[in-house]
C-alpha positions in Angstrom: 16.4 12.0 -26.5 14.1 14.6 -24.3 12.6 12.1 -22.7 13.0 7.7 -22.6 10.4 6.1 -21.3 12.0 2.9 -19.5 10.4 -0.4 -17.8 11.8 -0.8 -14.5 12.7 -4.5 -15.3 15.5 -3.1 -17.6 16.7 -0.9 -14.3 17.2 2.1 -16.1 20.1 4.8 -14.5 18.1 7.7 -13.4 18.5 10.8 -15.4 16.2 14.0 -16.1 14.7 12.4 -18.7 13.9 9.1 -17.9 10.6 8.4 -17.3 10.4 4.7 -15.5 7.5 2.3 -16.4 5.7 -0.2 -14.5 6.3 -2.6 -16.9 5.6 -2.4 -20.9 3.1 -0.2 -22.0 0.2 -1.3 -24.1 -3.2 0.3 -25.6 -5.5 -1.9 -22.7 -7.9 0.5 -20.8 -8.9 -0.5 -17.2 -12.2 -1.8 -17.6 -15.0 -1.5 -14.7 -17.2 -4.0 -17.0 -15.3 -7.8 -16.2 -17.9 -10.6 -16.6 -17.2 -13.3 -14.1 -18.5 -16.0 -16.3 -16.4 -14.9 -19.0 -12.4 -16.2 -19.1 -9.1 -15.6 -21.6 -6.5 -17.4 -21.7 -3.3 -16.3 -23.5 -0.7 -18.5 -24.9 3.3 -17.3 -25.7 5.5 -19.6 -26.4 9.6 -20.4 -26.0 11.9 -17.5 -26.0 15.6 -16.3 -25.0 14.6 -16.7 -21.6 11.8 -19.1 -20.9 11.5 -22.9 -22.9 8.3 -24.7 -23.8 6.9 -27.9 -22.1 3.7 -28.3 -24.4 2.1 -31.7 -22.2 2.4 -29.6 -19.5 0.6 -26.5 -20.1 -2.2 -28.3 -22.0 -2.8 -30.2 -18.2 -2.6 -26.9 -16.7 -5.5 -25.7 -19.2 -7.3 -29.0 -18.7 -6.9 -28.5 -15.1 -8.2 -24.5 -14.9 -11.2 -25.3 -17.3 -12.2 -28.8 -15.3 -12.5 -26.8 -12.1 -13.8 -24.0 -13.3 -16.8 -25.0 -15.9 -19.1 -22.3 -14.7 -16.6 -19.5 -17.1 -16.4 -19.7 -20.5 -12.6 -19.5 -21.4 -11.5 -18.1 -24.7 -8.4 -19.3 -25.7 -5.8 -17.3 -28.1 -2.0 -18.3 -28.9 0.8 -15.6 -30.2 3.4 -15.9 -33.1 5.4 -17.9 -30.7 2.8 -20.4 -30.0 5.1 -23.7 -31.2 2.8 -25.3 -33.8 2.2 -28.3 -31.5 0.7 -26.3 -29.2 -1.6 -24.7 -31.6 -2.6 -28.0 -33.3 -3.5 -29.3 -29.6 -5.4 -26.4 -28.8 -7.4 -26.9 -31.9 -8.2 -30.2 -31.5 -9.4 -29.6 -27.8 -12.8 -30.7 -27.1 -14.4 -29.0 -24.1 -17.7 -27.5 -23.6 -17.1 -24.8 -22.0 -13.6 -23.6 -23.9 -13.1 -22.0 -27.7 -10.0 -21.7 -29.6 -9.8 -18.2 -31.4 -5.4 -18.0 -33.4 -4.0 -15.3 -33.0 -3.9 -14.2 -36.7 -7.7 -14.7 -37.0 -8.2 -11.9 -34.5 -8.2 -8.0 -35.4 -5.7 -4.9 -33.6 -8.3 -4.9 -31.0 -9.8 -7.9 -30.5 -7.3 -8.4 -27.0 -8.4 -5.6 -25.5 -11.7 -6.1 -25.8 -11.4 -9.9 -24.7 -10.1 -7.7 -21.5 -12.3 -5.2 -21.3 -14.8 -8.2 -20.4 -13.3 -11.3 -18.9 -13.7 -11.5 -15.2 -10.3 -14.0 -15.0 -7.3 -14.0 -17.4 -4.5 -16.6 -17.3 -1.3 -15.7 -19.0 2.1 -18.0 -19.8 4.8 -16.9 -17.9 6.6 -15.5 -21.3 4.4 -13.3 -22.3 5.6 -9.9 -20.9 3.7 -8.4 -22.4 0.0 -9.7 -22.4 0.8 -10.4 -18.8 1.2 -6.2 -18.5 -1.9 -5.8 -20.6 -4.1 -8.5 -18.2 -3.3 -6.4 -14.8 -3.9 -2.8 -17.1 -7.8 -3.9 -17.4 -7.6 -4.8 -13.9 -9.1 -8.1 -14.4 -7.9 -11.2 -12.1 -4.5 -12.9 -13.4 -3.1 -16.1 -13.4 -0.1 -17.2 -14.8 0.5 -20.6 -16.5 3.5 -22.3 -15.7 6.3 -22.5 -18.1 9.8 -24.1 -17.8 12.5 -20.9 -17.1 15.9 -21.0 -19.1 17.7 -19.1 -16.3 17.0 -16.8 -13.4 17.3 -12.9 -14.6 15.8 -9.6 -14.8 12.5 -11.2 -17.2 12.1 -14.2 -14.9 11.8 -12.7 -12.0 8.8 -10.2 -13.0 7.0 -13.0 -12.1 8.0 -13.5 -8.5 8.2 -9.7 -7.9 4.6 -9.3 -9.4 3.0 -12.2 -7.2 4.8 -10.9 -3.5 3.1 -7.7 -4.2 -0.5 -9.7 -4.8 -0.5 -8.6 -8.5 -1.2 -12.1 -9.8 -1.5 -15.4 -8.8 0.7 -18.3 -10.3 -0.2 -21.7 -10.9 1.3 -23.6 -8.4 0.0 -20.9 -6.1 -3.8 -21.9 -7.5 -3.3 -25.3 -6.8 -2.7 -24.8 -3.3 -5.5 -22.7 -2.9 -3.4 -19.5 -2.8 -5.1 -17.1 -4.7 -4.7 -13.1 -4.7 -7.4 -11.5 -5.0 -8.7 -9.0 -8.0 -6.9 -5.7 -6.6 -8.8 -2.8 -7.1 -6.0 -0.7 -8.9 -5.5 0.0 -11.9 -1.8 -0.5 -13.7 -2.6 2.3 -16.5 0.7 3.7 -17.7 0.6 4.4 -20.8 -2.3 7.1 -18.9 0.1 8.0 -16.3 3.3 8.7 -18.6 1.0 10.7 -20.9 -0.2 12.9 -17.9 3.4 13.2 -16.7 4.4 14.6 -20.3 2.0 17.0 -20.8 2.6 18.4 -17.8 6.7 18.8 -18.6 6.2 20.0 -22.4 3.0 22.1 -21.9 3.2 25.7 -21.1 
């Protein structure tokens, strides 16, 4: 390949052509427009690395939304939602807290639940809409959610909260709480830049 575009989770060797990424890249744009009254809440479910405790993470959601009734929270699953889960979070009653699947929403529908919440809380699985959350620079939490094992995928999570990036759950409990940095994670912007600049004359 000219080039490989590599997270620095799966510690690529360094060559010429790798170009290392801050994690996976996604579509999100940073967003300057976060509503503080306005939440998401982003659901995963059980994979090779992390299992699935569903009591759990519905007390951790009963928990954020309790002490929090001043947001609205919009919460979506993923195709790995367990179907528990999703028939719990369907049959949730709380004022201030709506249930939108996954397969209801469009291709953007994500990112523009980013581009506007003020506070995003992500289970620990998701890699992915955990990367998205920080690109639109809006304040993240991550839900609790039992690990299989301690690797590379697992410990994004410790290596994003020591730098501030995000605040866990057990961390929010105890009244540690990072604050919304003001930097924007926008890779997919900065590999595209870096690109150009090699191919173009």
């Amino acid at each position: 390949f000219d080039y490989c575009l590599i997270p620095d989770h799966d510690r690529p060797e360094p060559g010429k052509n790798i170009i290392v990424t801050r994690g996976a890249l996604n579509l999100v744009v940073p967003s300057a427009d976060h509503d503080k009254k306005k939440g998401l809440i982003m659901i995963g479910g059980p994979s090779k690395h992390y299992a699935w405790d569903n009591d759990s993470l519905i007390n951790q959601l009963m928990d954020i939304t309790g002490t929090r009734p001043d947001i609205y929270w919009t919460v979506t699953d993923s195709q790995r939602t367990p179907a528990i889960t999703r028939a719990t979070l369907q049959s949730m009653a709380i004022t201030n807290t709506g249930y939108c699947p996954h397969d209801e929403t469009g291709r953007d529908w994500i990112a523009e639940r980013l581009a506007e919440a003020g506070s995003v809380w992500v289970t620990a699985d998701s890699v992915s809409m955990i990367y998205e959350a920080l690109t639109s620079g809006a304040w993240t939490g991550i839900l609790s959610v039992p690990a299989r094992s301690n690797d590379k995928i697992t410990g994004i999570i410790n290596t994003l909260a020591d730098e501030g990036l995000i605040t866990t759950y057990n961390d929010w409990k105890q009244g540690n709480i990072s604050p919304c940095k003001k930097q924007y994670l926008n890779e997919a912007e900065r590999c595209a830049r870096k690109l150009l600049a090699e191919l173009l004359p």
